[in-house]
Backbone as a ProteinNet text record, in pm:
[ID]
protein_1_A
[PRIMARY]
XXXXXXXXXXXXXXXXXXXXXXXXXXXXXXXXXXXXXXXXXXXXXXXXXXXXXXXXXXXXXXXXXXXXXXXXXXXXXXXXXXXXXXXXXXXXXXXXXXXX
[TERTIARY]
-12767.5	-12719.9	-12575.9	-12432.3	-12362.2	-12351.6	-12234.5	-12233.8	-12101.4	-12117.1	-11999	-11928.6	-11800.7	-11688.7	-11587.2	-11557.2	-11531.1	-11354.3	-11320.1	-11160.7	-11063.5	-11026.4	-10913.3	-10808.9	-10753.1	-10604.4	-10541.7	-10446.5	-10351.5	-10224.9	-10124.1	-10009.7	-10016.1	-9999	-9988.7	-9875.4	-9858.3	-9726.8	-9683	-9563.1	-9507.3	-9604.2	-9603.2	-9668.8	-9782.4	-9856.9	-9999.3	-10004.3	-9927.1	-9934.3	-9871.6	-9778.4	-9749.8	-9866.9	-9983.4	-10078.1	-10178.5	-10210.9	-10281.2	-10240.7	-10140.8	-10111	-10086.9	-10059.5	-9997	-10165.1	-10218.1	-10411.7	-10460.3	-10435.7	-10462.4	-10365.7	-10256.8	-10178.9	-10232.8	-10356.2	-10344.7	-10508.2	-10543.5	-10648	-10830.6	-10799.9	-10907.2	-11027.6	-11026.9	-11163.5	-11108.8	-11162.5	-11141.5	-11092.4	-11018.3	-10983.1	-11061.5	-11184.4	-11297.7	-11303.8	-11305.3	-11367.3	-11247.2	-11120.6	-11036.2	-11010.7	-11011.3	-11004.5	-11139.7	-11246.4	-11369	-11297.2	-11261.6	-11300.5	-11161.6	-11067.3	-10934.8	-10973.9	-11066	-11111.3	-11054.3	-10954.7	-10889.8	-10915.6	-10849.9	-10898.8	-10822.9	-10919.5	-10870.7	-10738.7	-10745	-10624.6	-10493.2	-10487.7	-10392.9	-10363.1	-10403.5	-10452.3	-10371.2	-10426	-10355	-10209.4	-10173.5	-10039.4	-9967.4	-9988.2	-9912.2	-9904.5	-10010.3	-10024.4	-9873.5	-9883.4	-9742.3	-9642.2	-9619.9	-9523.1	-9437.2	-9530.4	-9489.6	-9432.4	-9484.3	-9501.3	-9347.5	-9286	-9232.3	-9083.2	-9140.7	-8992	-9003	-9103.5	-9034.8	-8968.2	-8925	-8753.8	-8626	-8647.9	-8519	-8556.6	-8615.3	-8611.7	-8510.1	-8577.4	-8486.1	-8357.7	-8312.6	-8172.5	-8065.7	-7960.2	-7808	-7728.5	-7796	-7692.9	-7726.1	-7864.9	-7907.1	-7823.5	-7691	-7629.1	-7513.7	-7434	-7325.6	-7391.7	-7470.6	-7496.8	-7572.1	-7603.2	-7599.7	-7429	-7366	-7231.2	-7110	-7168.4	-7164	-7231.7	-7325.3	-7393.1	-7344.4	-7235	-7223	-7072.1	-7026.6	-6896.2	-6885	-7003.3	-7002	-7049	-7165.4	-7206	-7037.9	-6960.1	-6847.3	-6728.3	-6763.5	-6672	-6716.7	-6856.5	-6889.9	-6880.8	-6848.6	-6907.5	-6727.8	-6651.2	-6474.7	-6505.4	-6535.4	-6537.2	-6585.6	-6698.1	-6805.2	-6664	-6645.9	-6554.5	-6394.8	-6346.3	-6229.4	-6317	-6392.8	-6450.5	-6461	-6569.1	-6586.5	-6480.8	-6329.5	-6215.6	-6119.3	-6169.5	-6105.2	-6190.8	-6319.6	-6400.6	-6379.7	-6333	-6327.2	-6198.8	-6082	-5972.8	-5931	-6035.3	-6063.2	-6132.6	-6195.7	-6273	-6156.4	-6119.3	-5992.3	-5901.7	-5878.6	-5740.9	-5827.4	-5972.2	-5998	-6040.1	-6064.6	-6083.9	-5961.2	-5842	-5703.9	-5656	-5706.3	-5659.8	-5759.7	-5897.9	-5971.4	-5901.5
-5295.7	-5347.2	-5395.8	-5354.6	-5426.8	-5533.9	-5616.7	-5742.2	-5736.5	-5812.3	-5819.6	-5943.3	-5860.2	-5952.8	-6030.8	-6137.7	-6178.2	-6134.4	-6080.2	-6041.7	-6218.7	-6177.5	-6324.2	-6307.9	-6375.6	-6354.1	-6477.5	-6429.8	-6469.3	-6468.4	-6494.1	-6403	-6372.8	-6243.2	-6236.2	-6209.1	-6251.6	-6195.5	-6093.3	-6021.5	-5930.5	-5855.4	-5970.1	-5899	-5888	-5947.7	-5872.3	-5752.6	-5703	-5609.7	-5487	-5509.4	-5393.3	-5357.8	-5480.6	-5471.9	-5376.2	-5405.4	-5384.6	-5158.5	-5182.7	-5060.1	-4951.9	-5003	-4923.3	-4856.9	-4995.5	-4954.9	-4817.5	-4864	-4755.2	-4576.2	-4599.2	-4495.8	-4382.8	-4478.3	-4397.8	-4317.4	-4369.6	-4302.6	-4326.5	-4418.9	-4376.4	-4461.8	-4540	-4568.1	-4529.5	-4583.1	-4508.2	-4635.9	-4634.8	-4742.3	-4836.2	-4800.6	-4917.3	-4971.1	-4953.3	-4990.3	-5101.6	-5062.5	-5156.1	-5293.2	-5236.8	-5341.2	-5436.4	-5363.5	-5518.8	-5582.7	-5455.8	-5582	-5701.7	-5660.8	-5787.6	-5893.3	-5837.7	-5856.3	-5882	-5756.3	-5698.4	-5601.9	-5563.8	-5414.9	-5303.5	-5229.6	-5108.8	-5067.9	-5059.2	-5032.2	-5116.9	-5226.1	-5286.1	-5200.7	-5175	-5129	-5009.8	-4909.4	-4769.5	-4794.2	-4945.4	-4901.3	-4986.9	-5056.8	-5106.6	-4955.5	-4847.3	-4765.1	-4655.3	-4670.2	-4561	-4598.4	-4758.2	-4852	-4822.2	-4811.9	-4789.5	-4626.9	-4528.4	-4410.1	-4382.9	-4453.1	-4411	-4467.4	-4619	-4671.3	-4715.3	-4628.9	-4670.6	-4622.4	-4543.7	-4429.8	-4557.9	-4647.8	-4732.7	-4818.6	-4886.9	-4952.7	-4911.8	-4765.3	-4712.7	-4661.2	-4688.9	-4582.5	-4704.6	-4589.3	-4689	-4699.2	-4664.2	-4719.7	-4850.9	-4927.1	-5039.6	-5146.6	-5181	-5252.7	-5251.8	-5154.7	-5117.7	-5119.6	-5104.6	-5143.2	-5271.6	-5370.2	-5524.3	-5574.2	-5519.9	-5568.6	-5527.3	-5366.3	-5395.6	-5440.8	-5503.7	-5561.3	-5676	-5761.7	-5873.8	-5886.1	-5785.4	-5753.4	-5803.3	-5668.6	-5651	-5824.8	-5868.8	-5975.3	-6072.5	-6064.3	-6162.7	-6101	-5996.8	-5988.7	-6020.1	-6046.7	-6048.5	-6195.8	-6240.6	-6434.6	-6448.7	-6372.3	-6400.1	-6369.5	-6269.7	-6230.2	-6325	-6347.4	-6500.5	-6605.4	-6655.7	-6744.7	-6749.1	-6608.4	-6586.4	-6624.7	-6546.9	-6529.7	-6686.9	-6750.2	-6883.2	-6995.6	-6932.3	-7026.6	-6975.1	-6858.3	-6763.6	-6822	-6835.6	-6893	-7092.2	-7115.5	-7295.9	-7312.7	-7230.3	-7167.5	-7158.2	-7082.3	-7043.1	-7156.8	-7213.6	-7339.6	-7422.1	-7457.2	-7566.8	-7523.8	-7418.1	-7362	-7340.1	-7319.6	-7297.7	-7469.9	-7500.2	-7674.6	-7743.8	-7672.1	-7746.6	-7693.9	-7581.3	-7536.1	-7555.4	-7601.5	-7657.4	-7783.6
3590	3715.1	3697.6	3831.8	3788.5	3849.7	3752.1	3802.3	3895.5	4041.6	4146.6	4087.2	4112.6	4029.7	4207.9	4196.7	4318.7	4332.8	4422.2	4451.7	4418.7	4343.1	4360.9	4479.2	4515.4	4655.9	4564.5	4510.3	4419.4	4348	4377.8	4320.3	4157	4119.6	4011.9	3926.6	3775	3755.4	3706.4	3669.4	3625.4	3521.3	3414.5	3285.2	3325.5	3435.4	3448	3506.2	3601.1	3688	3627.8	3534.5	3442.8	3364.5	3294.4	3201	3316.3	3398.1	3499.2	3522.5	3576.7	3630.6	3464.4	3390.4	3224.2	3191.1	3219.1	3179.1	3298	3432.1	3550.6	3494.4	3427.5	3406.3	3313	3202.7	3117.4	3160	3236.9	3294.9	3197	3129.3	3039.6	3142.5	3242.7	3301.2	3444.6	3537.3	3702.8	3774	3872.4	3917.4	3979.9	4052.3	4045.6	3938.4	3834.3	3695	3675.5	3660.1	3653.5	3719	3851.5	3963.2	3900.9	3907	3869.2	3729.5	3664.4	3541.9	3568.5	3639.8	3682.5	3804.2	3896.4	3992.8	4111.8	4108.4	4237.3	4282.8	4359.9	4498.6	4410.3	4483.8	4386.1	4475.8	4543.1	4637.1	4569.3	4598.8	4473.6	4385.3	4291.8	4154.9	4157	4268.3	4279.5	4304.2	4391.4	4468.9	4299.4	4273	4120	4032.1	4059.1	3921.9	3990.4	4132.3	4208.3	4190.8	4208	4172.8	4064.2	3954	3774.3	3712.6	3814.7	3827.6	3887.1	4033.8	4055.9	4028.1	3990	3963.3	3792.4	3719.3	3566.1	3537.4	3542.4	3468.2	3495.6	3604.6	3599.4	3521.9	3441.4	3312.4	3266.5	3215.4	3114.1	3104.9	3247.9	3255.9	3196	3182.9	3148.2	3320.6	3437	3478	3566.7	3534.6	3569.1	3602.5	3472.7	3474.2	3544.7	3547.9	3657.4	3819.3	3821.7	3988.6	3987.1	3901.2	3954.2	3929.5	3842.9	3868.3	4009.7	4059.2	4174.3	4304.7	4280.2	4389.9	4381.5	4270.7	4244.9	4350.1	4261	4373.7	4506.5	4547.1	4727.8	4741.1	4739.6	4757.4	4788	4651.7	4688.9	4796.6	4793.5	4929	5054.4	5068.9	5163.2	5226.4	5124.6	5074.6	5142.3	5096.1	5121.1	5278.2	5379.8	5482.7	5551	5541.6	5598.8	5622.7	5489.3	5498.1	5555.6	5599.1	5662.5	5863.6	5825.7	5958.4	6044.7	5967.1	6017.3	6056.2	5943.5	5967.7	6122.3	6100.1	6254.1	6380.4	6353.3	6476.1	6517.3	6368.2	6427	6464.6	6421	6454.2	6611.7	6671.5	6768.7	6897.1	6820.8	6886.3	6914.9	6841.9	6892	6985	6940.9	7097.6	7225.3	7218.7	7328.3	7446.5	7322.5	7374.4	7390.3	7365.1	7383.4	7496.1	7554.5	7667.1	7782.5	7792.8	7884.4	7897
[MASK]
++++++++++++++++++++++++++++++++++++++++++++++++++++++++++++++++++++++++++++++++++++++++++++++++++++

């Protein structure tokens, strides 16, 4: 007989869900089987095993690092724009309250 394993609703972390989906990857039990013995949905289970499937090659690439240094970039230009912008709008506030 088996035994019903109760679903947790829980956030889990990184290293489990890699442990989780690496175990689903290699295929050696079925994804019911997995899900009980963690005691999550198998559905979970499958979308972590697509997850790993479709975005592990970016681990490994070299160009990981050049696009957080430009995302660091854009981010600060955007941070300079904000801040031109907002001085143009209080800028703006005052002449319009000096001329009411």
């Amino acid at each position: 007989m088996e035994e019903k394993v109760t679903i947790n609703r829980q956030p889990r972390s990184a290293k489990f869900k890699l442990k989780v989906a690496l175990e689903a990857a290699q295929e050696k039990e079925t994804l019911n089987q997995i899900a009980n013995k963690y005691g999550l949905n198998p559905g979970q289970v499958s979308q972590w095993k697509r997850h790993l499937q479709s975005q592990g090659e970016q681990i490994f690439s070299q160009g990981s690092q050049p696009n957080q240094k430009q995302q660091e970039k854009k981010e600060a230009e955007l941070y300079e724009q904000i801040g031109r912008l907002k001085m143009e709008l209080d800028w703006l506030k005052k002449k319009v309250s000096s001329v009411s």
